[in-house]
mmCIF file of the N, C-alpha and C atoms, coordinates in Angstrom:
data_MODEL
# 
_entry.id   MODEL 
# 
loop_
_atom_site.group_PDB 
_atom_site.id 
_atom_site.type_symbol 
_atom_site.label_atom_id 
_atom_site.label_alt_id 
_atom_site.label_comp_id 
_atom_site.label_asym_id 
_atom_site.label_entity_id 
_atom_site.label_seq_id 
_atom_site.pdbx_PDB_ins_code 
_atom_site.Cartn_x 
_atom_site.Cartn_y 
_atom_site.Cartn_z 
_atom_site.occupancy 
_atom_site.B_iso_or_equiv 
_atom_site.pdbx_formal_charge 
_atom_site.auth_seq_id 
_atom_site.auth_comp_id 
_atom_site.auth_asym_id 
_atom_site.auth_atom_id 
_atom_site.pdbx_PDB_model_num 
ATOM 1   N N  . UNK A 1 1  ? 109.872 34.357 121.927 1.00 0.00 ? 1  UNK A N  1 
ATOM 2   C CA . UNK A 1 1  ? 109.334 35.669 122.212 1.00 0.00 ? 1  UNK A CA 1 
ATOM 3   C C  . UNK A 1 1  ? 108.910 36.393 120.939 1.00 0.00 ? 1  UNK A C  1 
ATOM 4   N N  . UNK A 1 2  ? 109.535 36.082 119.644 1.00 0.00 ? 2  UNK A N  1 
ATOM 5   C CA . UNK A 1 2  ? 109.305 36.710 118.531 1.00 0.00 ? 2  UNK A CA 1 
ATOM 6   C C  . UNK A 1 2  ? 108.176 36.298 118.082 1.00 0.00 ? 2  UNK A C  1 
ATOM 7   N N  . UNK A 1 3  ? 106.986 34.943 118.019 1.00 0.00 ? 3  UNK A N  1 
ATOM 8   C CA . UNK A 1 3  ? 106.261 35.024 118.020 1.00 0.00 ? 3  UNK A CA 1 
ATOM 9   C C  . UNK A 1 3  ? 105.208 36.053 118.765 1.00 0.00 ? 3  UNK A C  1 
ATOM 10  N N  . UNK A 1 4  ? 105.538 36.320 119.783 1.00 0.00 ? 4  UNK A N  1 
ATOM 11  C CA . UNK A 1 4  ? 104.274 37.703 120.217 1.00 0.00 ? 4  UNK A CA 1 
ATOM 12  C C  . UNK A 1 4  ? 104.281 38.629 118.806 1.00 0.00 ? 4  UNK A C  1 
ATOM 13  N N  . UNK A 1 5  ? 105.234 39.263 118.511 1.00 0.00 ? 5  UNK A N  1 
ATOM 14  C CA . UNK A 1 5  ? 104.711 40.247 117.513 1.00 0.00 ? 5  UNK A CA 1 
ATOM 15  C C  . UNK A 1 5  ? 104.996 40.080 116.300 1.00 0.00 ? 5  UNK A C  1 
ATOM 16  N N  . UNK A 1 6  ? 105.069 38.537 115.553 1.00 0.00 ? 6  UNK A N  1 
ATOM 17  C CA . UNK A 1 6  ? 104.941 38.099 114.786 1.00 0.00 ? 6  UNK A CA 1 
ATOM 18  C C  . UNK A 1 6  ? 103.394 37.948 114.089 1.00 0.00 ? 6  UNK A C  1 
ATOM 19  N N  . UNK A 1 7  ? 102.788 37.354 115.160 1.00 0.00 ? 7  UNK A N  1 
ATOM 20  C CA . UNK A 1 7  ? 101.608 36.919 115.078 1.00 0.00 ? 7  UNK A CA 1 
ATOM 21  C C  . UNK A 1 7  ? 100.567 38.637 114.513 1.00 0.00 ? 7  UNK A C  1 
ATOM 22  N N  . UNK A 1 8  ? 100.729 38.982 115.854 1.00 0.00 ? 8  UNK A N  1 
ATOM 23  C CA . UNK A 1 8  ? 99.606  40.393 115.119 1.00 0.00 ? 8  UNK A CA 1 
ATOM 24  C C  . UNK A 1 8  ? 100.273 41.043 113.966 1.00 0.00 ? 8  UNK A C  1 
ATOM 25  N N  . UNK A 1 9  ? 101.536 41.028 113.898 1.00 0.00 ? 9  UNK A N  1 
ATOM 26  C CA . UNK A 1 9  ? 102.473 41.829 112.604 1.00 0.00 ? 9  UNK A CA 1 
ATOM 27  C C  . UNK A 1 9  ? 101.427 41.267 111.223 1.00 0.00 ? 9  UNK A C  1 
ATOM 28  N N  . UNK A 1 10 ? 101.465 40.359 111.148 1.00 0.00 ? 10 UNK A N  1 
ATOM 29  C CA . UNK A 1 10 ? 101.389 38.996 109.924 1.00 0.00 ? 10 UNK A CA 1 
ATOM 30  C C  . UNK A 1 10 ? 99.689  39.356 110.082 1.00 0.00 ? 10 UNK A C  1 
ATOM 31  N N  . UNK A 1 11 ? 99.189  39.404 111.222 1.00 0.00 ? 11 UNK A N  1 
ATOM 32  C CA . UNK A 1 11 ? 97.663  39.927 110.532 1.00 0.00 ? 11 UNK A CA 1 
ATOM 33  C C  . UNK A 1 11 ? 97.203  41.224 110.696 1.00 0.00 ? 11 UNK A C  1 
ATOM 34  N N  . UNK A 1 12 ? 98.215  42.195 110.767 1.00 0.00 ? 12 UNK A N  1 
ATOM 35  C CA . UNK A 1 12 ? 97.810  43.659 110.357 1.00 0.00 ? 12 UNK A CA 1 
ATOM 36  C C  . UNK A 1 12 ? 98.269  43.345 109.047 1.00 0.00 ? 12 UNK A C  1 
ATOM 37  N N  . UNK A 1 13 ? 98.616  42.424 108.375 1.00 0.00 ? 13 UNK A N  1 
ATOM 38  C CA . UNK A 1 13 ? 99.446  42.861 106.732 1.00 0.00 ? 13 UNK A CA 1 
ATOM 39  C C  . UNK A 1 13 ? 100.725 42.931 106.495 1.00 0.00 ? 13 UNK A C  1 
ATOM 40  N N  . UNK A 1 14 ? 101.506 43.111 107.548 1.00 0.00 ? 14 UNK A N  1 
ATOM 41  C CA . UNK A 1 14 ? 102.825 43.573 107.379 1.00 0.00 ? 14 UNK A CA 1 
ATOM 42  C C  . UNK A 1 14 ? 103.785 42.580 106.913 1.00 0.00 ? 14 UNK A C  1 
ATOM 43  N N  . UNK A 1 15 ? 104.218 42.500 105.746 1.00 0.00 ? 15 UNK A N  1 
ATOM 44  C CA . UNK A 1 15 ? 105.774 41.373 105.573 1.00 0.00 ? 15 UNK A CA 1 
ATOM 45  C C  . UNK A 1 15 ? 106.519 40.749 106.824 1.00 0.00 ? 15 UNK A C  1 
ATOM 46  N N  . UNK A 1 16 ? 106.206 39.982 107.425 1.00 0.00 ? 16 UNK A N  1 
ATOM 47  C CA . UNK A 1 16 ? 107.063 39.384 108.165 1.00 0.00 ? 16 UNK A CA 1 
ATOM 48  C C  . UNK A 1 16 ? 108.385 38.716 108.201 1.00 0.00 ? 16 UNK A C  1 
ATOM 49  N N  . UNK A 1 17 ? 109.791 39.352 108.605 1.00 0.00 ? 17 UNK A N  1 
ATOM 50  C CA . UNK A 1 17 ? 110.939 38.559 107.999 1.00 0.00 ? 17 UNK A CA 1 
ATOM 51  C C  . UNK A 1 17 ? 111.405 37.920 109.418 1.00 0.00 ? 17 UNK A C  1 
ATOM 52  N N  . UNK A 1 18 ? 111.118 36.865 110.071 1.00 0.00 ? 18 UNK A N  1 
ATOM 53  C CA . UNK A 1 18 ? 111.313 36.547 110.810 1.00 0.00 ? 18 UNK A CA 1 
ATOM 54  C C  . UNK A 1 18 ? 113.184 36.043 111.051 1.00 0.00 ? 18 UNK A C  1 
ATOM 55  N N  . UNK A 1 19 ? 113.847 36.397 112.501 1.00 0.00 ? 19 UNK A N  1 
ATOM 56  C CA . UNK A 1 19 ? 115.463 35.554 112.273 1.00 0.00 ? 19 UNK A CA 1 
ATOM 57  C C  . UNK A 1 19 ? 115.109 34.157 112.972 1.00 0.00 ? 19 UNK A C  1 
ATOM 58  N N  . UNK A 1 20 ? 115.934 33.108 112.473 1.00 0.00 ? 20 UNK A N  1 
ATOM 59  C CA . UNK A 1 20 ? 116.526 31.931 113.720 1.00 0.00 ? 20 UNK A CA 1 
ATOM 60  C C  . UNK A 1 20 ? 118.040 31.473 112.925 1.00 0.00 ? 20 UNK A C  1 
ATOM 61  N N  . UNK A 1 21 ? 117.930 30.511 113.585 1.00 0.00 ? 21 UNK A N  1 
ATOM 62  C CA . UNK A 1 21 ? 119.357 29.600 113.074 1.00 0.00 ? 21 UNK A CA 1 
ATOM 63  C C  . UNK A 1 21 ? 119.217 28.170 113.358 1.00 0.00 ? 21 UNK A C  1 
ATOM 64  N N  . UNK A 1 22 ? 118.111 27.793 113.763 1.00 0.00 ? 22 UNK A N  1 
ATOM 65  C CA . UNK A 1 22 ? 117.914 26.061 113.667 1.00 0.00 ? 22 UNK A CA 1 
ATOM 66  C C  . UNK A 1 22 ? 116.648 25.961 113.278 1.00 0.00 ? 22 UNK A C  1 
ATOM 67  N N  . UNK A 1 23 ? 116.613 24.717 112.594 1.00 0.00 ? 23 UNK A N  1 
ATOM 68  C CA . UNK A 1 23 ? 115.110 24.469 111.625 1.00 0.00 ? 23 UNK A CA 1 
ATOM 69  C C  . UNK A 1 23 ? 114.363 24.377 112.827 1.00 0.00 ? 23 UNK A C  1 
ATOM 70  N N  . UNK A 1 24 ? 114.106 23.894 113.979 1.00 0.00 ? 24 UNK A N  1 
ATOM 71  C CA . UNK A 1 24 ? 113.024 23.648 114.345 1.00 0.00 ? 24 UNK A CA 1 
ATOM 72  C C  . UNK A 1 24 ? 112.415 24.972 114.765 1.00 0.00 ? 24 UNK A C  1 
ATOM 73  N N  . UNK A 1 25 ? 113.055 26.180 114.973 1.00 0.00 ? 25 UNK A N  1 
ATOM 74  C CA . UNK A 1 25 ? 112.777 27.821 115.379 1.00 0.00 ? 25 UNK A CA 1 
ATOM 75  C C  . UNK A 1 25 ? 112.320 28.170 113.733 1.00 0.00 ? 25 UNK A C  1 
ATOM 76  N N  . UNK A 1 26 ? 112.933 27.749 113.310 1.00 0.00 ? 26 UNK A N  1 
ATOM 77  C CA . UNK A 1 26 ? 112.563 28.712 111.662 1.00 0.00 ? 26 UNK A CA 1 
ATOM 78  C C  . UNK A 1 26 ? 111.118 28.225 111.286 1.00 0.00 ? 26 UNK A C  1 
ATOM 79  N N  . UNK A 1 27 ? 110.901 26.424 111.866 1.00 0.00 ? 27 UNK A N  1 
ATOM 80  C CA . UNK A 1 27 ? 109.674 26.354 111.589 1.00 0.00 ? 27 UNK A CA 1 
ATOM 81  C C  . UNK A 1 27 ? 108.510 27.151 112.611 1.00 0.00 ? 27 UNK A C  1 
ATOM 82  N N  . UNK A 1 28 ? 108.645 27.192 113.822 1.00 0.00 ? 28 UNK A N  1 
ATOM 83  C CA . UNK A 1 28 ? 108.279 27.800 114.731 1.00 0.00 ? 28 UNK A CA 1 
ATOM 84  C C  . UNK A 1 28 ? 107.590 28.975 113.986 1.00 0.00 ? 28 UNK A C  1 
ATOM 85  N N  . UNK A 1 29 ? 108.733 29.842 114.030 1.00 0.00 ? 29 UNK A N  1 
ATOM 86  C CA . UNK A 1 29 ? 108.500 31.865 113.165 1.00 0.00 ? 29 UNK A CA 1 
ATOM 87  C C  . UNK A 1 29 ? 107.644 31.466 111.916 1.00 0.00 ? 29 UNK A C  1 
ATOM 88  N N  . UNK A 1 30 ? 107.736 30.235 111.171 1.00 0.00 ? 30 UNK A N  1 
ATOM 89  C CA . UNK A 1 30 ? 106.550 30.235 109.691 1.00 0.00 ? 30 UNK A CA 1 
ATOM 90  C C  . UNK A 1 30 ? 105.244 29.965 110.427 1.00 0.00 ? 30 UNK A C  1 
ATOM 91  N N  . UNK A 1 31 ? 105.072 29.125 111.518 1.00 0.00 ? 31 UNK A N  1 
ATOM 92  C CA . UNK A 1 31 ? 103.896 28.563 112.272 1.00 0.00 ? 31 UNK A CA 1 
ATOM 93  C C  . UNK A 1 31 ? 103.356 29.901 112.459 1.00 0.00 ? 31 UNK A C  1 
ATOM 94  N N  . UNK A 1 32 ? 103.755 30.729 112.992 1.00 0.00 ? 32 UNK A N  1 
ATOM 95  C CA . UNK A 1 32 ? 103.036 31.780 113.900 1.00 0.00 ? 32 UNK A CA 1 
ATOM 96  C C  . UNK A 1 32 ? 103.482 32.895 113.124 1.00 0.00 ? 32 UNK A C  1 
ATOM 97  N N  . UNK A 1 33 ? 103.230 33.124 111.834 1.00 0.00 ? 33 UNK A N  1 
ATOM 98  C CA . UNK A 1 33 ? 103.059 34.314 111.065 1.00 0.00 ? 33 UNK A CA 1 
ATOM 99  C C  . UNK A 1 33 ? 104.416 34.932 110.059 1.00 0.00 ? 33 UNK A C  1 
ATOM 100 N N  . UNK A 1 34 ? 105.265 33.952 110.276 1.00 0.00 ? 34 UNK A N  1 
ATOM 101 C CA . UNK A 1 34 ? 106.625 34.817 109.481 1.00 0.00 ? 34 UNK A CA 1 
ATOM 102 C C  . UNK A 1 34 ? 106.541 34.219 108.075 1.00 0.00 ? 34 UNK A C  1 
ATOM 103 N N  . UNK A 1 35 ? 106.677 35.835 107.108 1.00 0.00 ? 35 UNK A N  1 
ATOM 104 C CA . UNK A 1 35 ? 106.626 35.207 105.480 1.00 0.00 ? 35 UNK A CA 1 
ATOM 105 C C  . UNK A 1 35 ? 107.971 34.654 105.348 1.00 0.00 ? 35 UNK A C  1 
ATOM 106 N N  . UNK A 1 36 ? 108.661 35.247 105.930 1.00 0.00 ? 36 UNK A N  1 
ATOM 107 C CA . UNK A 1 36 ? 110.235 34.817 105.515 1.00 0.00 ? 36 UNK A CA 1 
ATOM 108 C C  . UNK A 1 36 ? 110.908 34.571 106.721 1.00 0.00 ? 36 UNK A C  1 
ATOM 109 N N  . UNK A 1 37 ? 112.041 33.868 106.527 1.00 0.00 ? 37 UNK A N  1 
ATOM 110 C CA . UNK A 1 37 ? 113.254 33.759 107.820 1.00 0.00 ? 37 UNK A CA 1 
ATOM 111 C C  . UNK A 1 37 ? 114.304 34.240 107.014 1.00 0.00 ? 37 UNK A C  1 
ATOM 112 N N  . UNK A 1 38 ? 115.261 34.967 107.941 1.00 0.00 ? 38 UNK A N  1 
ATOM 113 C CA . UNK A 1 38 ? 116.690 34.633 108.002 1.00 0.00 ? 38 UNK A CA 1 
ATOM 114 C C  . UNK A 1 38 ? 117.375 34.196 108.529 1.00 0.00 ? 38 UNK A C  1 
ATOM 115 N N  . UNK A 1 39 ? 118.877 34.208 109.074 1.00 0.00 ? 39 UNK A N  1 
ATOM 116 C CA . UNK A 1 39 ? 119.116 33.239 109.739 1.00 0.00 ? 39 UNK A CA 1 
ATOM 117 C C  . UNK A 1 39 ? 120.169 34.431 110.685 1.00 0.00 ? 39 UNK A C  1 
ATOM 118 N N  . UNK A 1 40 ? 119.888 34.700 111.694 1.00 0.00 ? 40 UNK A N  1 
ATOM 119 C CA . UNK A 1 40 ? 120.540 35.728 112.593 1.00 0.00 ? 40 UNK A CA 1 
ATOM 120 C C  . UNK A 1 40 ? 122.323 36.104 112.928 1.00 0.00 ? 40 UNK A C  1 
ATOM 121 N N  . UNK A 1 41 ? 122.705 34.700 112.572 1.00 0.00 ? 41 UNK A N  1 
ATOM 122 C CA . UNK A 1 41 ? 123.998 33.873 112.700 1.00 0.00 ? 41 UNK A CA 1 
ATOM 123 C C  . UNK A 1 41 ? 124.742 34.280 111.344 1.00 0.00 ? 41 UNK A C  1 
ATOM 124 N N  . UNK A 1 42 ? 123.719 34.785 110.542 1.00 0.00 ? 42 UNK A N  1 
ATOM 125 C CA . UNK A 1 42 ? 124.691 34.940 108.966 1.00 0.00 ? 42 UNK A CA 1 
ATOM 126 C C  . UNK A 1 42 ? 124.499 36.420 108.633 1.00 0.00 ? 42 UNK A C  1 
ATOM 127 N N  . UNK A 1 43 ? 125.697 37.663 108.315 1.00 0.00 ? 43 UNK A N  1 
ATOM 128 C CA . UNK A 1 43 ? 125.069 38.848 107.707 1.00 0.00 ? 43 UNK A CA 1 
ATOM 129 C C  . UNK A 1 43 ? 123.610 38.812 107.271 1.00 0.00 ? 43 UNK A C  1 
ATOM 130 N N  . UNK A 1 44 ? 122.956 39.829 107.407 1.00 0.00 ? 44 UNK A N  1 
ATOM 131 C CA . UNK A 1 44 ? 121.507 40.253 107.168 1.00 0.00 ? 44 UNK A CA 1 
ATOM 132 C C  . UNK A 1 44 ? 121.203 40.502 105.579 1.00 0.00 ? 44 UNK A C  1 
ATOM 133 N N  . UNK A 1 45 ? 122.370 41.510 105.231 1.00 0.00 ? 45 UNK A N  1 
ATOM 134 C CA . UNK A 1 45 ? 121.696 42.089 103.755 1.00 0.00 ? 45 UNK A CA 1 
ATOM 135 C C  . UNK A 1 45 ? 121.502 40.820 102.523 1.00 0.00 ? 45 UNK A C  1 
ATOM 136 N N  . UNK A 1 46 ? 122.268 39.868 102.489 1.00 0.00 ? 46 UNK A N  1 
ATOM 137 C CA . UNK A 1 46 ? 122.787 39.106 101.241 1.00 0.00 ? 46 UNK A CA 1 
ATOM 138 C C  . UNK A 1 46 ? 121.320 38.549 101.171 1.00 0.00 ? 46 UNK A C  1 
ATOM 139 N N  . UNK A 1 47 ? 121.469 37.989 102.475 1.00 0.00 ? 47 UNK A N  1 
ATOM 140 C CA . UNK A 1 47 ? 119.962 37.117 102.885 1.00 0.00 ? 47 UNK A CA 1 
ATOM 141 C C  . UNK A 1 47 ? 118.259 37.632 102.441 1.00 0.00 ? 47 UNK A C  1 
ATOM 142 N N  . UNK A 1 48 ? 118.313 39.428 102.585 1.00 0.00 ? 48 UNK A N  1 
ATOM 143 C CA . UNK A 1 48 ? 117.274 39.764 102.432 1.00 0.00 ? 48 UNK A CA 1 
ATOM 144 C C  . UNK A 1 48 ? 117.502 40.148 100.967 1.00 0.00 ? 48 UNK A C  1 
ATOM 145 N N  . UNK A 1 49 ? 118.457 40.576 100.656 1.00 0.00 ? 49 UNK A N  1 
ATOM 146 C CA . UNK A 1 49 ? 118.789 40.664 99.115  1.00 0.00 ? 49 UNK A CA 1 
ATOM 147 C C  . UNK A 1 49 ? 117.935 39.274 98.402  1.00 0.00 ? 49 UNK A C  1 
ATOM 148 N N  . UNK A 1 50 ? 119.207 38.009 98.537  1.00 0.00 ? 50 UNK A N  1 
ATOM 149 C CA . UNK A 1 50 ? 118.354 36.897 97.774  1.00 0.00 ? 50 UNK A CA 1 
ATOM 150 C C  . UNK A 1 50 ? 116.606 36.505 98.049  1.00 0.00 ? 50 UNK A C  1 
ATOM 151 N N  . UNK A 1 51 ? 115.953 37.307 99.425  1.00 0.00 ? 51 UNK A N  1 
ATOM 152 C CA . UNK A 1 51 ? 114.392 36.918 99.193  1.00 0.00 ? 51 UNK A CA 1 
ATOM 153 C C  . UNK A 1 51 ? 113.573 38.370 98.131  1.00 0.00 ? 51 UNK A C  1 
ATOM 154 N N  . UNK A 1 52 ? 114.677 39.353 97.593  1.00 0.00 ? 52 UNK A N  1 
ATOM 155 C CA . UNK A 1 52 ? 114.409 40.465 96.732  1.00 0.00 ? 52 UNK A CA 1 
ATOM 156 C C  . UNK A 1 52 ? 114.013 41.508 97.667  1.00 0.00 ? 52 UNK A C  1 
ATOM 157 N N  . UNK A 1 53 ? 114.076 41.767 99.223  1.00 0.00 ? 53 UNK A N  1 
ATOM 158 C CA . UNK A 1 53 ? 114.385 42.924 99.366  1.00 0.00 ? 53 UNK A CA 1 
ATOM 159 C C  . UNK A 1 53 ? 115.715 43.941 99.486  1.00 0.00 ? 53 UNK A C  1 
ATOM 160 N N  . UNK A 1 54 ? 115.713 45.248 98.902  1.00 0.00 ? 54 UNK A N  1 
ATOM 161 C CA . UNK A 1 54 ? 116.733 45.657 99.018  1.00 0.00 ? 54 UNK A CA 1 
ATOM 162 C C  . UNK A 1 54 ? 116.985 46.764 100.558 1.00 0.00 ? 54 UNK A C  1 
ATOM 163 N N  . UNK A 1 55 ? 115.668 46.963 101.321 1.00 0.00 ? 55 UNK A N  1 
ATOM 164 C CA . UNK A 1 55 ? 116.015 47.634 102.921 1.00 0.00 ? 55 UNK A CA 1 
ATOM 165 C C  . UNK A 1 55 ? 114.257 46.795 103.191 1.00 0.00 ? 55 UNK A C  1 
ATOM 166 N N  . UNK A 1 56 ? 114.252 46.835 105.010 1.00 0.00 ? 56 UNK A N  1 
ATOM 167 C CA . UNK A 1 56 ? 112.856 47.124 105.269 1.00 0.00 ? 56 UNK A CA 1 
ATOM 168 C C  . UNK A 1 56 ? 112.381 48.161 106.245 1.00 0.00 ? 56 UNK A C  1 
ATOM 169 N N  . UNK A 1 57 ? 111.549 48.686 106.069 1.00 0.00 ? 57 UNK A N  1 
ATOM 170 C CA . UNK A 1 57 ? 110.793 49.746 106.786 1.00 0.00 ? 57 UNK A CA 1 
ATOM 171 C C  . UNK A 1 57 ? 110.525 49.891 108.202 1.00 0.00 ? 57 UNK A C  1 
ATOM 172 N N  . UNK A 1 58 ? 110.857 48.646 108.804 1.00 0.00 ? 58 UNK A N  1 
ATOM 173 C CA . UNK A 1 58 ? 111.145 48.563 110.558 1.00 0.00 ? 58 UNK A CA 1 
ATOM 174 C C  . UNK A 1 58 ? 111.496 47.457 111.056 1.00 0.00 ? 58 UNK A C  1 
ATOM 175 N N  . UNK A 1 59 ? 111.962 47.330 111.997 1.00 0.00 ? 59 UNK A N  1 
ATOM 176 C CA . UNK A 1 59 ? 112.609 46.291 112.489 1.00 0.00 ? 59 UNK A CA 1 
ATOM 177 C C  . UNK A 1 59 ? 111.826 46.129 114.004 1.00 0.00 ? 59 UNK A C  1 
ATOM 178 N N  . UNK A 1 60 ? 112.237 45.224 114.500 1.00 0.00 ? 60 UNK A N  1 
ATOM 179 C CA . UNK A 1 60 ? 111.406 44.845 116.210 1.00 0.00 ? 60 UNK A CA 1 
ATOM 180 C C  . UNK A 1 60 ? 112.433 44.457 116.535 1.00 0.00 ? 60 UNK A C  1 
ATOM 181 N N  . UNK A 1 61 ? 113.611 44.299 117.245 1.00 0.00 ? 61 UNK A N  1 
ATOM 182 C CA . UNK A 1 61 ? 114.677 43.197 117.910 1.00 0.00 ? 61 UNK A CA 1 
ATOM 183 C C  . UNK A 1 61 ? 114.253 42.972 119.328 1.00 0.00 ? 61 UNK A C  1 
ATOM 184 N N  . UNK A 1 62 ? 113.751 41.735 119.533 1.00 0.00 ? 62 UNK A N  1 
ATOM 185 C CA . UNK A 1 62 ? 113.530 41.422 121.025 1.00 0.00 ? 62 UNK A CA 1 
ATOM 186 C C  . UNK A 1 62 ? 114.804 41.301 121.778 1.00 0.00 ? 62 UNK A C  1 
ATOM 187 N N  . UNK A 1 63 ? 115.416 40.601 121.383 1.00 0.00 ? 63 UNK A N  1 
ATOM 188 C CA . UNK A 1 63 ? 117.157 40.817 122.051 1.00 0.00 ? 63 UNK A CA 1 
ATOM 189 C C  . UNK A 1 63 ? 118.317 40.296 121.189 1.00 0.00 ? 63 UNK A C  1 
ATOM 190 N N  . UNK A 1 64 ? 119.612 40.871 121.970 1.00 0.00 ? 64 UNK A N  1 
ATOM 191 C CA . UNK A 1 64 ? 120.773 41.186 121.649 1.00 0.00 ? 64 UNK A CA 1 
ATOM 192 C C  . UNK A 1 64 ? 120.750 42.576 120.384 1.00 0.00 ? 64 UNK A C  1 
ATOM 193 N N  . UNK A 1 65 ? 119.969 42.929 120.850 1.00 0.00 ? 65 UNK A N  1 
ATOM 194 C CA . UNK A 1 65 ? 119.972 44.152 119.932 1.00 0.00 ? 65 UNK A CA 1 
ATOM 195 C C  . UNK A 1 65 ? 121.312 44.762 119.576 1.00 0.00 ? 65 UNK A C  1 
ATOM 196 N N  . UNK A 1 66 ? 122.212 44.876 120.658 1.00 0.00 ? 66 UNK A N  1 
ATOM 197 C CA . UNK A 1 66 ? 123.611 45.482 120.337 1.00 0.00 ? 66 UNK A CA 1 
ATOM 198 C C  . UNK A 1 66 ? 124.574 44.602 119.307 1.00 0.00 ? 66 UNK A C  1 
ATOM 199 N N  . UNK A 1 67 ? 124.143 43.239 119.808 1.00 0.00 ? 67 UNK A N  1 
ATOM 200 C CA . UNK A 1 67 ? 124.870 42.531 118.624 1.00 0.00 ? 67 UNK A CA 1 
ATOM 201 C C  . UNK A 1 67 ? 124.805 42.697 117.257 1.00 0.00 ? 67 UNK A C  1 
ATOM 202 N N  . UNK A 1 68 ? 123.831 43.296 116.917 1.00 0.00 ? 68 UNK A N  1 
ATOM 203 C CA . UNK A 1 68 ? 123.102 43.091 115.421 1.00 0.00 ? 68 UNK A CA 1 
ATOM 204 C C  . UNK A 1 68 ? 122.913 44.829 115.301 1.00 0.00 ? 68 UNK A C  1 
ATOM 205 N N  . UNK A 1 69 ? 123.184 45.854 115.954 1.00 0.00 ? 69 UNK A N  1 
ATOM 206 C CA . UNK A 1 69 ? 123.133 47.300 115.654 1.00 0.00 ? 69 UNK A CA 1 
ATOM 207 C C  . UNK A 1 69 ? 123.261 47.418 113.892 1.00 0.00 ? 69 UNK A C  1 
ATOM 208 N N  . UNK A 1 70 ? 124.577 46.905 113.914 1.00 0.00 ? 70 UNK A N  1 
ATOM 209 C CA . UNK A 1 70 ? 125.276 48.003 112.987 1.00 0.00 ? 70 UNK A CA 1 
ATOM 210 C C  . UNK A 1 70 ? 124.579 47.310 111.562 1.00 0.00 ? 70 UNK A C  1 
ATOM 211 N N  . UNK A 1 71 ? 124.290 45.987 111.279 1.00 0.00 ? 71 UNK A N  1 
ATOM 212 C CA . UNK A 1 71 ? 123.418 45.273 110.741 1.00 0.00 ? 71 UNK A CA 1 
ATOM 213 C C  . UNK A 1 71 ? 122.452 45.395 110.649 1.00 0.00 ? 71 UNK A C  1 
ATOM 214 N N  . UNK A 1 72 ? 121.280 45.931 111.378 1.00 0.00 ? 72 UNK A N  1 
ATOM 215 C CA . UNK A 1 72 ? 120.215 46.173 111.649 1.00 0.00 ? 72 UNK A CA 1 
ATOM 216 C C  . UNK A 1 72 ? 120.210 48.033 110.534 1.00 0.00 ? 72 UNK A C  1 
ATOM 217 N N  . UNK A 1 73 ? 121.039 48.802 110.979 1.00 0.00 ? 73 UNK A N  1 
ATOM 218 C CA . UNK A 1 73 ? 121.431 50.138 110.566 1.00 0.00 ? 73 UNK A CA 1 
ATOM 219 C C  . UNK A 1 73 ? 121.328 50.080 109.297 1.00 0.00 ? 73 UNK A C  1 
ATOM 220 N N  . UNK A 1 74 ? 122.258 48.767 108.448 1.00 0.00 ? 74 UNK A N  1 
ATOM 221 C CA . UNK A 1 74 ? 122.436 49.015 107.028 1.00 0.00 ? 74 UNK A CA 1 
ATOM 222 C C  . UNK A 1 74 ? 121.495 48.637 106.669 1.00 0.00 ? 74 UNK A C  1 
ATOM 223 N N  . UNK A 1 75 ? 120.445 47.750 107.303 1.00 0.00 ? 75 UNK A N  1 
ATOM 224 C CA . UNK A 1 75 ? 118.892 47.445 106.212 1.00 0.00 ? 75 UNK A CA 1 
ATOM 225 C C  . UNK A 1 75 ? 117.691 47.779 106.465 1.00 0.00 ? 75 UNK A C  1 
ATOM 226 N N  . UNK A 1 76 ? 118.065 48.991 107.563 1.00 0.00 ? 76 UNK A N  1 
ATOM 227 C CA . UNK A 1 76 ? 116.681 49.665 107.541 1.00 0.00 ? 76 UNK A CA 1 
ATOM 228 C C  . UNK A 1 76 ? 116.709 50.774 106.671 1.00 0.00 ? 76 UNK A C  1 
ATOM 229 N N  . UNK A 1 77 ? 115.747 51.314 105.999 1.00 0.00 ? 77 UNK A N  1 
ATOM 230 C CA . UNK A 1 77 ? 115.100 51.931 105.040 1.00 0.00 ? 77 UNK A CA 1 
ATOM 231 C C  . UNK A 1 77 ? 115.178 52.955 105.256 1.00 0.00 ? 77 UNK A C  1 
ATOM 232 N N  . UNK A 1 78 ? 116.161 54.426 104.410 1.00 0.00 ? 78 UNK A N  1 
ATOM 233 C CA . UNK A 1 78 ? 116.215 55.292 104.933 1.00 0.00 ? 78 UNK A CA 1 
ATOM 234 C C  . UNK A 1 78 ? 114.957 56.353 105.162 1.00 0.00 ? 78 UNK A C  1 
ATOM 235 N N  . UNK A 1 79 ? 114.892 57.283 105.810 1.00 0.00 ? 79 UNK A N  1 
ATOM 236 C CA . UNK A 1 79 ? 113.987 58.165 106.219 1.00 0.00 ? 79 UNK A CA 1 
ATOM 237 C C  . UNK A 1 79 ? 114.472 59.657 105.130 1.00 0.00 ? 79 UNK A C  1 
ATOM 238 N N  . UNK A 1 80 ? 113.128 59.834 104.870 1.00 0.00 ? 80 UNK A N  1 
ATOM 239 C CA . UNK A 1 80 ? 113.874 61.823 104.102 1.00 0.00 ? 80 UNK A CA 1 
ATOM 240 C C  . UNK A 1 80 ? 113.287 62.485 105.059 1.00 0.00 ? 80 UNK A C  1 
# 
């Protein structure tokens, strides 16, 4: 499903950090527009840390959104 708004994300311009947790999905999310993966299964920040971001500016969660809240919270980008 994350390909749907992968795809137009990746050609409006936007950094794509795509999640999975098995190579054949991670290749999937690079096929269809993701600059980066993480891996959904492992804390978020370390991961986006080591590709050199330190927050990003929006997130999309197609699902389990509740699982990943409070994770999702610490690496989005604050607002003034």
């Amino acid at each position: 499903m994350g390909s749907v708004a992968t795809q137009p994300a990746s050609r409006a311009g936007f950094t794509v950090i795509g999640t999975a947790s098995r190579p054949e999905t991670k290749e999937w999310a690079l096929q269809h527009g993701a600059d980066h993966i993480i891996d959904h299964t492992r804390p978020f920040r370390p991961q986006l840390e080591a590709l050199g971001f330190g927050y990003v500016d929006a997130i999309l969660r197609l699902n389990a959104t509740d699982k990943h809240w409070e994770q999702m919270a610490d690496v989005i980008a604050p607002r003034a």
